[in-house]
C-alpha positions in Angstrom: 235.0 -74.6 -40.1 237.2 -72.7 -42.6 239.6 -74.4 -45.3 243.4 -73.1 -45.3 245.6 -73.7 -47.7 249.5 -72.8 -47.5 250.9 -72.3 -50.6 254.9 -71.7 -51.2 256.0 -69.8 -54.0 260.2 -70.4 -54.5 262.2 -69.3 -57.1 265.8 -69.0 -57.9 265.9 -64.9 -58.7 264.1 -62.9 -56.4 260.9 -63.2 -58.6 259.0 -64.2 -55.9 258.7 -61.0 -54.5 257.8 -59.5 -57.7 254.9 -61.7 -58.2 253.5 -60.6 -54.8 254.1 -57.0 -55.8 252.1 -57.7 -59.3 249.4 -59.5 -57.7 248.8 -56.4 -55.2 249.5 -53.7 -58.3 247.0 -55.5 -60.7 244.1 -55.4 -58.0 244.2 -59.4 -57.9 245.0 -59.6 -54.6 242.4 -57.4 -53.5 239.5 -59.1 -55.5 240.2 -62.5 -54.3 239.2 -60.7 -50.8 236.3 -59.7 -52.0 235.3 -63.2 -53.2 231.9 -64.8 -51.6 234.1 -67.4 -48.8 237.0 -65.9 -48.5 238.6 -65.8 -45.1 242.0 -64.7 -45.5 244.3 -64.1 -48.3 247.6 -62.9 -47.0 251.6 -63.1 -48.1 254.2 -63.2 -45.9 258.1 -63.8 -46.5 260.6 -66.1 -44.1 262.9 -64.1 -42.4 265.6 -66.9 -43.9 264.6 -67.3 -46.9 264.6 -64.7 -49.8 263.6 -67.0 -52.6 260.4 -68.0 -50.7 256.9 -66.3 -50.2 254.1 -68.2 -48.2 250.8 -67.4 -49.1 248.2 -68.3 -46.5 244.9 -68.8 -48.3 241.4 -69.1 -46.3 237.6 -69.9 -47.6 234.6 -70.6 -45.8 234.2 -74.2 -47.8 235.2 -76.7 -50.4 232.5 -75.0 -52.5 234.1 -71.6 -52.2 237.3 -72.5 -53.1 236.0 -74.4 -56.0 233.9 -71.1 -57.5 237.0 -69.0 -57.2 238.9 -72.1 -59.0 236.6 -71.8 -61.8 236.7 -67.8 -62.2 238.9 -66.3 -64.9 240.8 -64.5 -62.2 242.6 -68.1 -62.1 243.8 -67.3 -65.5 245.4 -64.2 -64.5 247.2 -65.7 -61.2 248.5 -69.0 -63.3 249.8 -66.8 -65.9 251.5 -64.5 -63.2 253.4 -68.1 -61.8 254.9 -68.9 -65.0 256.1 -65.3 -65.9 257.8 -65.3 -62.8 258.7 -69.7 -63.0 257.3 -70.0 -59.2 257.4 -73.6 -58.2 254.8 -74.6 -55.1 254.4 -76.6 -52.3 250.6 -76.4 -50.6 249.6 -77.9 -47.2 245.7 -78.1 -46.9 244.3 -77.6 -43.2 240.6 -77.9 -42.4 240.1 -75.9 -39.1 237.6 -77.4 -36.3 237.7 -73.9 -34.2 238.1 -75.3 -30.9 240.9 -74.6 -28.8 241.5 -77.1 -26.2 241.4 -76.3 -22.8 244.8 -77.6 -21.8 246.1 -75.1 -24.5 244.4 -72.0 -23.1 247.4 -71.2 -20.5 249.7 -70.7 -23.3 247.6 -68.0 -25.3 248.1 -64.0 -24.1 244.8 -62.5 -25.3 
């Protein structure tokens, strides 16, 4: 089972980006990697959409996302949001890691 959470940063001036490129250049991004439970922490931008960055966010468990929660690199990520006034939008999906079978015929591997 794995937790993933969809988070989408917008803004109204191209900050959006920035914040992604601050997160990388302070080492944020690559600490939260290396946090016990997590799966996947990875930003991508809609082709249609300039003043948009989705962040898809993965953890192991409830109990991992919580811990990071609570560490001070939280701090540093919600002060990052306001400098650059990033609103969100989050979707929460728990995954069960089956595929069914009537699904397998559409999936190249």
């Amino acid at each position: 089972m794995a937790i993933t959470i969809n988070i989408y940063y917008s803004e109204k001036k191209g900050s959006a980006r920035q914040f992604v490129q601050e997160m990388f250049s302070s080492g944020t991004v690559d600490a939260i990697k290396q946090e016990q439970g997590n799966l996947r922490y990875d930003y991508f931008f809609p082709y249609n959409d300039d003043s948009t960055v989705l962040l898809i966010d993965s953890w192991t468990s409830q109990e991992a996302i919580d811990v990071h929660h609570a560490s001070p690199m939280m701090n540093t990520i919600i002060d990052l949001r306001k400098k650059y006034d990033l609103h969100m939008k989050v979707e929460r999906y728990i995954s069960d890691d089956k595929m069914l079978e009537s699904d397998q015929k559409y999936i190249k591997k």
